[in-house]
VORO-282586 format. One record per residue (C-alpha): chain; x, y, z. Coordinates in steps of 0.2 Angstrom, whole numbers, m for minus. Layout:
<rs>
A,X,Y,Z
...
</rs>
This chain:
<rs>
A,m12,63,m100
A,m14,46,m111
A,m14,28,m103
A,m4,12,m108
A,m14,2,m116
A,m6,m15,m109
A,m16,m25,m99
A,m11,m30,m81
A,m19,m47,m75
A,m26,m45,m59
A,m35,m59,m45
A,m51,m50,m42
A,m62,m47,m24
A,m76,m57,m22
A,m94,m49,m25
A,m98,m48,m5
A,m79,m36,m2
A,m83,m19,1
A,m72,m15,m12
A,m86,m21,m24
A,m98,m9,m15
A,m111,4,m21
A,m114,10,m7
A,m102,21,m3
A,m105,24,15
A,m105,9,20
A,m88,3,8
A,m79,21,20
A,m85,14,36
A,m77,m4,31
A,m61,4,25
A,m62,14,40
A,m65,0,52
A,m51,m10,43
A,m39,5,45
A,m43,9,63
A,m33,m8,69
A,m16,m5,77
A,m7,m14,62
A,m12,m2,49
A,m12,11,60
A,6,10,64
A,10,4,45
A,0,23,39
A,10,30,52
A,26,26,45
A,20,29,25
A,17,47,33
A,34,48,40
A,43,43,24
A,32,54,13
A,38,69,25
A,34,86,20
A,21,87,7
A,15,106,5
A,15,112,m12
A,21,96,m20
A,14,87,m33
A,6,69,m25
A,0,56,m34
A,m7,38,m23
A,m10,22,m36
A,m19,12,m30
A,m28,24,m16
A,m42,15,m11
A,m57,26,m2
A,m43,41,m2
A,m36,40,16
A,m20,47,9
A,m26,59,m2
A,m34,66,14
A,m19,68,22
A,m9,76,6
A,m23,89,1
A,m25,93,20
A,m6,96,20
A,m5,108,6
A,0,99,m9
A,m2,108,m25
A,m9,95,m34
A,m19,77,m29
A,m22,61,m39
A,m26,47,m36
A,m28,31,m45
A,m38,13,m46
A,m42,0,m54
A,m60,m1,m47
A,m73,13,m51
A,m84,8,m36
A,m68,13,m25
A,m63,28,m35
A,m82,32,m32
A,m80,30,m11
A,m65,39,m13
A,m74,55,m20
A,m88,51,m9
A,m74,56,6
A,m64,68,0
A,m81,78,m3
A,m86,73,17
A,m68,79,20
A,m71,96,9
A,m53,93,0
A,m63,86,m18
A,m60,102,m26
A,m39,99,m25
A,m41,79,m30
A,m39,73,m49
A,m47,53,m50
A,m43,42,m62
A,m49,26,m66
A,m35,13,m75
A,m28,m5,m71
A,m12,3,m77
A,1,16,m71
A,m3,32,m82
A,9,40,m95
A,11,57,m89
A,20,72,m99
A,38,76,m93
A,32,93,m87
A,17,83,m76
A,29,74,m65
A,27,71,m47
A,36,76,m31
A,29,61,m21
A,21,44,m27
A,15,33,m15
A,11,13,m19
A,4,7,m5
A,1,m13,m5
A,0,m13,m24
A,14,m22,m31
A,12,m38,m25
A,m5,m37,m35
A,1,m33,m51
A,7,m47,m64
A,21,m35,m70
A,28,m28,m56
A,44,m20,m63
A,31,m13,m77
A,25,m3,m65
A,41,4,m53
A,48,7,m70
A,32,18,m75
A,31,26,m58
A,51,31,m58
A,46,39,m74
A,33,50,m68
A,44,57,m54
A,53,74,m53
A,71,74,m51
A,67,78,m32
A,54,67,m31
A,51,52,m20
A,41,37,m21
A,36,28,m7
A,33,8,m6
A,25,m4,5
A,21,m23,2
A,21,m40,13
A,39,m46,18
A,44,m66,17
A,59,m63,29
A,48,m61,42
A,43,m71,58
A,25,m69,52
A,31,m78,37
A,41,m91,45
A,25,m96,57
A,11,m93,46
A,18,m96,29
A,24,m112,36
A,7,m118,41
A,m1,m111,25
A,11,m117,13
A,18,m134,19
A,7,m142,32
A,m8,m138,22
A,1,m138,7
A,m7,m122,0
A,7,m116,m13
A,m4,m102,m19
A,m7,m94,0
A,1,m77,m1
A,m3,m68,14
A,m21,m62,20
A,m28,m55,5
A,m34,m69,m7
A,m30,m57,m21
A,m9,m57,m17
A,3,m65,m32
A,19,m64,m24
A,30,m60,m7
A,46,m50,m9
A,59,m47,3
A,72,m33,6
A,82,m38,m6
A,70,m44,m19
A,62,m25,m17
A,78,m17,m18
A,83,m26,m33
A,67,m21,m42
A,68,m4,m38
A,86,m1,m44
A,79,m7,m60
A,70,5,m61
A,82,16,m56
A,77,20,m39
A,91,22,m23
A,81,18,m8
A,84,30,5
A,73,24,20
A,66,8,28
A,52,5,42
A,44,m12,45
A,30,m16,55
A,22,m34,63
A,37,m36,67
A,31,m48,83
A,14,m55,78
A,1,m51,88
A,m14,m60,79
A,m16,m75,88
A,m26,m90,82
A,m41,m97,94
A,m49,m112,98
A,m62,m119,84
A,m73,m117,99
A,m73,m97,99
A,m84,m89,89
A,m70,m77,85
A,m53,m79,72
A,m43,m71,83
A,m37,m64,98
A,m26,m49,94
A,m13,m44,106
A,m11,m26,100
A,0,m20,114
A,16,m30,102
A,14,m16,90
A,25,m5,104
A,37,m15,98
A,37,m10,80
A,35,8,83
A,52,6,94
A,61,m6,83
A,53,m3,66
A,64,12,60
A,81,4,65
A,90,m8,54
A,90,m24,54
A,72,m23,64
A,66,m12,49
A,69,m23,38
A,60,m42,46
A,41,m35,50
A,27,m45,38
A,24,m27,30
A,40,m19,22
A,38,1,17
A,52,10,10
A,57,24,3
A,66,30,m13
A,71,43,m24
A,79,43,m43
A,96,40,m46
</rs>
């Protein structure tokens, strides 16, 4: 397989994330950590829904981060398991778990801070980019790449941060106009750009991808500020992500949660 040689800017972690980690125990036990609140574990929940049925396909994750998805492809029986990052320390913590998992021996890794050029005959029943697009300077670059490399059956599943959101509509407020932070982009410092349904489906068409499938989740926020007092950021209400997992697969609910995930095939 060859790699585009374009570059993709991207805003880079600071030294102190774990994503800049050696150590990749401790960089699996922050992921993991991370992972184990109720908002992503509803958004993982709903990646696994769309994805469906993964034995003896071909499944690539770019962007994969420790591996948490290729756990769940190789343990499902796919044929084939790749995935991708820009960082080398991550791809190093993903290895580090899909060896504690046993599942190393089905997972290909490949380092690259752009969507690989595969062969026509080395296309993919599933690819999943999960909260990478709104990263990447040239986003329809990359949906346009990742259509390429899907089989004529194939899927491609994506989830990004939603402006048409109530989170948006309080936080992004706050953030953008009280404080009058224009480059505020969510919660991760490292975030270029919001979409919304329409924006995402747009893009995707483009790239000649139909969406098939929606899910949304933060639908109700449930992280809420506290007093400077506290010595904590927040209190987190968790019990509201009931609601997403009731409201979050029907439209238009599926489409207003801070997190958007859809699902798509070719056209």
């Amino acid at each position: 397989m060859t790699l585009d040689t374009r570059i993709q800017p991207r805003k880079k972690y600071p030294d102190d994330h774990w994503i800049r980690s050696k150590n990749n125990e401790k960089a699996l036990q922050s992921y993991l950590e991370q992972q184990s609140k109720a908002y992503s574990r509803m958004k993982n929940a709903f990646i696994i829904e769309l994805l469906g049925d993964v034995h003896c396909m071909r499944f690539l994750d770019y962007g994969c981060g420790p591996g948490m998805f290729l756990g769940y492809a190789a343990k499902a029986g796919a044929s084939l398991v790749v995935g991708t990052d820009i960082e080398e320390t991550v791809l190093s913590t993903a290895r580090y778990f899909t060896e504690k998992q046993g599942i190393s021996d089905v997972c290909v890794f490949l380092v690259s801070n752009q969507f690989p050029a595969f062969s026509s005959e080395a296309r993919f029943d599933a690819i999943l980019l999960k909260d990478v697009i709104e990263h990447v300077e040239d986003d329809q670059s990359l949906l346009n790449a990742a259509a390429k490399a899907i089989a004529p059956d194939g899927i491609i599943v994506v989830s990004t941060q939603n402006a048409l959101s109530l989170n948006y509509l309080i936080e992004g407020t706050y953030q953008r106009i009280i404080r009058g932070a224009k480059d505020w982009y969510g919660w991760d410092p490292t975030h270029l750009r919001f979409y919304t349904p329409h924006k995402l489906t747009k893009k995707l068409q483009l790239a000649g991808l139909k969406c098939i499938g929606w899910r949304s989740i933060y639908i109700i926020p449930h992280k809420i500020p506290v007093p400077l007092s506290s010595d904590k950021r927040y209190y987190r209400i968790e019990l509201l992500t009931r609601i997403d997992s009731l409201l979050g697969c029907f439209f238009p609910w599926n489409r207003v949660g801070w997190n958007i995930i859809v699902k798509a095939i070719r056209r």
